[in-house]
C-alpha positions as CSV (number, residue, x, y, z in Angstrom):
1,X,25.3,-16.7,-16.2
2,X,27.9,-14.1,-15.3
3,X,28.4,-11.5,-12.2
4,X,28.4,-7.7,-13.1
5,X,30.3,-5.0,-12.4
6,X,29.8,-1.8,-10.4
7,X,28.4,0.5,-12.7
8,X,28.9,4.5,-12.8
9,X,25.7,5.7,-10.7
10,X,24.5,8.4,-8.3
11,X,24.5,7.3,-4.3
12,X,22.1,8.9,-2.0
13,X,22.4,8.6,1.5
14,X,19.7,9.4,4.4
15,X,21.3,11.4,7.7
16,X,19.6,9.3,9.2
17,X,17.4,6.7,7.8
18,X,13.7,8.3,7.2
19,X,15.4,12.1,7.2
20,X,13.6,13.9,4.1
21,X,16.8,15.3,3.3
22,X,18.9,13.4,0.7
23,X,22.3,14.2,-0.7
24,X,23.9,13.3,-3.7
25,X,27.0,12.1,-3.3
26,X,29.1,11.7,-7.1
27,X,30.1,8.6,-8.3
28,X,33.6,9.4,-10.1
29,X,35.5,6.1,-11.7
30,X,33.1,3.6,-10.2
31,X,33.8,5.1,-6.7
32,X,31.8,7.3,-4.1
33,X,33.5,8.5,-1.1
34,X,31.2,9.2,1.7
35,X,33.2,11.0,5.0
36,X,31.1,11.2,8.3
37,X,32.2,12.1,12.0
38,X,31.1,9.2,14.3
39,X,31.1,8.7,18.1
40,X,34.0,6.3,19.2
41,X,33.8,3.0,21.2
42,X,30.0,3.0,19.0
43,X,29.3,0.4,16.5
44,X,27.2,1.5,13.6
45,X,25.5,-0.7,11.1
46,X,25.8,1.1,7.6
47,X,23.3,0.2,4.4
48,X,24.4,1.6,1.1
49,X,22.4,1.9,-1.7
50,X,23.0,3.2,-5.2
51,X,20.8,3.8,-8.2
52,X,20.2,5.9,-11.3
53,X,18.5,9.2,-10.4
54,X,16.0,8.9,-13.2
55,X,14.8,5.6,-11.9
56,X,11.7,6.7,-10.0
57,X,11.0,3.0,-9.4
58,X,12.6,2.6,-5.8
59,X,11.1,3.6,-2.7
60,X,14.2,4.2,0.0
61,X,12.2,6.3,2.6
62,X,13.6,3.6,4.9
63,X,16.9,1.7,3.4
64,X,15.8,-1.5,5.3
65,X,13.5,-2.3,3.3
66,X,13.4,-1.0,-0.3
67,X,10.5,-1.0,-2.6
68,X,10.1,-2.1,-6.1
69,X,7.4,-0.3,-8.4
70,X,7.0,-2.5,-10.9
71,X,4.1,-0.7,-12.7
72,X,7.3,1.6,-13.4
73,X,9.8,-0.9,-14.4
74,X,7.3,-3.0,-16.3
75,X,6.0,0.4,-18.0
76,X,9.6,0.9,-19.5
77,X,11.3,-2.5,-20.2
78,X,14.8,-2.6,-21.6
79,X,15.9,0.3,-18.9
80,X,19.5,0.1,-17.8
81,X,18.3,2.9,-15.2
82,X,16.5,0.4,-13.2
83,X,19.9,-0.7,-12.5
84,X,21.0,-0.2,-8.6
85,X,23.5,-1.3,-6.0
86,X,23.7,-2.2,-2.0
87,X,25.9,-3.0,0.6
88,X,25.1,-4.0,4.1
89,X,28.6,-2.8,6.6
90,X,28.3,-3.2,10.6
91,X,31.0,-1.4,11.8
92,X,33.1,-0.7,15.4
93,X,34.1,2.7,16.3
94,X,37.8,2.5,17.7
95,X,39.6,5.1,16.0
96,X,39.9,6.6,12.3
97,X,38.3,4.6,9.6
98,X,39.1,4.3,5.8
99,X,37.3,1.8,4.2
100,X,36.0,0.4,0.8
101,X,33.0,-1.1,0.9
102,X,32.0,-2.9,-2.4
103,X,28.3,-2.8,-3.8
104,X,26.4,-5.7,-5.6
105,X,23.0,-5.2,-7.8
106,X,19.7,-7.0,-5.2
107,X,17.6,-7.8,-8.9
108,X,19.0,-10.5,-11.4
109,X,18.7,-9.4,-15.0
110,X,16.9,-11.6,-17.4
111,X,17.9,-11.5,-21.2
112,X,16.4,-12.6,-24.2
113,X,18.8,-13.2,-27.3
114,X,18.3,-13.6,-31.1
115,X,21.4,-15.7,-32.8
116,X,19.1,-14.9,-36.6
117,X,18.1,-11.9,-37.0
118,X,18.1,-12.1,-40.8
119,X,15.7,-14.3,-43.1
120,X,15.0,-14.8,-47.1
121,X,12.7,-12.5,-46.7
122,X,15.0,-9.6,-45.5
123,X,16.1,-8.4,-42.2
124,X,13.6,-9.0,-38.1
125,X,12.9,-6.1,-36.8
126,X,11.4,-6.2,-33.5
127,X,8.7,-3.9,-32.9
128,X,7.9,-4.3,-29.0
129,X,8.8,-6.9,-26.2
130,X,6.6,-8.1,-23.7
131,X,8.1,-10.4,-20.5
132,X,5.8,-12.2,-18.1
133,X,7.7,-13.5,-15.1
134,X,5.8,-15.1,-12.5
135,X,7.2,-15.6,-8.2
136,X,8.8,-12.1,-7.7
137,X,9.1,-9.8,-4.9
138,X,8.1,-6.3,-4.3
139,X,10.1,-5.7,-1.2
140,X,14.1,-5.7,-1.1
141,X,14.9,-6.7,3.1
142,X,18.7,-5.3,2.6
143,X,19.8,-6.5,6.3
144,X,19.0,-10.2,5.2
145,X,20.1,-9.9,1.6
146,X,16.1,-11.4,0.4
147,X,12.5,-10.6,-1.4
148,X,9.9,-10.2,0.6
149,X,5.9,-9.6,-0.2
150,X,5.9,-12.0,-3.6
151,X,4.0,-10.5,-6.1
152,X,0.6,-12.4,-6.5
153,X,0.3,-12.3,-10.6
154,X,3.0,-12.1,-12.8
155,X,4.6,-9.2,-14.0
156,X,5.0,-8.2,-17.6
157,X,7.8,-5.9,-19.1
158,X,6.8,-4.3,-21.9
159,X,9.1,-2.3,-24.1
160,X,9.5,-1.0,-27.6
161,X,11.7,-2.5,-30.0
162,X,15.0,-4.3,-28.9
163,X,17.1,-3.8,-25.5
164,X,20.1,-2.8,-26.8
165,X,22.1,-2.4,-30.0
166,X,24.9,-4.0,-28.5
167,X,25.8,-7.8,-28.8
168,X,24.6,-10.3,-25.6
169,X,27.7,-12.1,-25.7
170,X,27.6,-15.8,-23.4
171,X,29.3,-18.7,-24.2
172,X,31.5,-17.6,-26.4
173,X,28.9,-16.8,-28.7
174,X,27.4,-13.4,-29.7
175,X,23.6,-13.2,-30.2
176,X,20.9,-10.0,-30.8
177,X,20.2,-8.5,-27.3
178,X,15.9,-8.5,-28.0
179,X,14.5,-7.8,-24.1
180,X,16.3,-7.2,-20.8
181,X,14.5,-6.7,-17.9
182,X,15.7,-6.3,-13.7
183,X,13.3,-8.5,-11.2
184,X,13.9,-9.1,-7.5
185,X,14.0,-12.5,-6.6
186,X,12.4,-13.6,-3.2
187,X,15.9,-15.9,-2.5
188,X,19.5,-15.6,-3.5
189,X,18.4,-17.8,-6.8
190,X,14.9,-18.8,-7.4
191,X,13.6,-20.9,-10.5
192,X,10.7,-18.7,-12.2
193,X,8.4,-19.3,-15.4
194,X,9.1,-17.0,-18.2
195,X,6.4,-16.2,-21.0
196,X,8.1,-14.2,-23.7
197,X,6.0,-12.5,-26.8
198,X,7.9,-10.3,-30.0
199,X,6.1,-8.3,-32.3
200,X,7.5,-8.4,-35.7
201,X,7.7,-5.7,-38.6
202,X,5.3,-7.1,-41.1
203,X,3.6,-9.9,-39.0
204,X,0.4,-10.1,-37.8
205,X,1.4,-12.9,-35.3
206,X,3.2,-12.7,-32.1
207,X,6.5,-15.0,-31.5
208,X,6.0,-16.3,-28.8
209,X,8.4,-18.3,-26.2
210,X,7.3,-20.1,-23.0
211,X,10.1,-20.8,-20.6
212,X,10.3,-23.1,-17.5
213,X,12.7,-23.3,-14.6
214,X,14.4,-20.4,-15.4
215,X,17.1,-19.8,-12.7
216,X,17.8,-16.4,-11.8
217,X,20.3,-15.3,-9.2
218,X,20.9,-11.9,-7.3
219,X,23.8,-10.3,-9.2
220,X,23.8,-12.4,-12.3
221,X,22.8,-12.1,-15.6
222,X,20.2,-15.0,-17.0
């Protein structure tokens, strides 16, 4: 388990929260700069939110209380564009402000690994991924930091072939990176059952993987 970094993304903001009118505000070297005129002796609580502009999976017609589409996000598993960001900043009014405020992903990323890719018979290739994770929430509250409105089945995350080409590196050790998948958890770290299933090149069969306890944890990688 590791903590991410601030990722290069698009910010939108809402003048003010529910306003149809968006703007995009460029993130350039991991930094936005947003400049507004406010009224002095006036203290003003401030919710940030990032997220990839292709996402489509996030519903931030009011910032309080974000939704999660997961026939979206389950529809396209392996996605680094369901990726997004927040910040929560309550602020007093008393004469010029510049400050940085420093945003940290709601969802915990869960990641499947292969350390053997490579058999007698010649090389695995996975064909598709499918993820069933059970106790997640479709509602991000941002003022409290938690889920809310669990899901009442669990959720499957289906995607084609592997998650990345690149290595899942943890522990030291460097494995295949088979299925990564973003999931809101209803606390800051919730244990959730996990029912994994691989299609193989060649194989009539599934492999299949049933996990319990899994922790997962708001800004971390599982």
């Amino acid at each position: 388990v590791e903590n991410m970094e601030l990722l290069n993304y698009i910010t939108k903001q809402l003048y003010p929260v529910n306003n149809a009118a968006l703007a995009s505000v460029p993130v350039v070297g991991k930094k936005a700069t947003v400049e507004l005129t406010l009224i002095a002796d006036q203290t003003y609580n401030f919710i940030f939110w990032a997220q990839n502009e292709a996402c489509g999976a996030y519903d931030v017609t009011e910032l309080k209380n974000v939704g999660v589409n997961y026939d979206v996000i389950g529809a396209e598993g392996n996605q680094d564009k369901f990726d997004a960001f927040y910040a929560v900043e309550k602020i007093r009014v008393e004469g010029p402000i510049n400050k940085t405020i420093t945003l940290y992903r709601p969802f915990a990323q869960l990641n499947f690994g292969a350390d053997e890719m490579t058999t007698t018979f010649g090389d695995i290739v996975v064909t598709d991924t499918e993820i069933q994770v059970s106790g997640l929430a479709t509602v991000f509250n941002t003022l409290t930091g938690y889920g809310e409105a669990p899901v009442t089945e669990p959720v499957a995350f289906q995607a084609n072939g592997i998650a990345t080409d690149e290595a899942l590196v943890t522990g030291g050790k460097s494995y295949t990176w088979v299925a990564m998948d973003y999931m809101l958890m209803m606390n800051e770290q919730s244990l959730v059952d996990v029912d994994a299933a691989f299609g193989i090149d060649n194989m009539d069969d599934l492999v299949v993987r049933s996990v319990t306890n899994v922790p997962l944890k708001k800004n971390h990688r599982t």
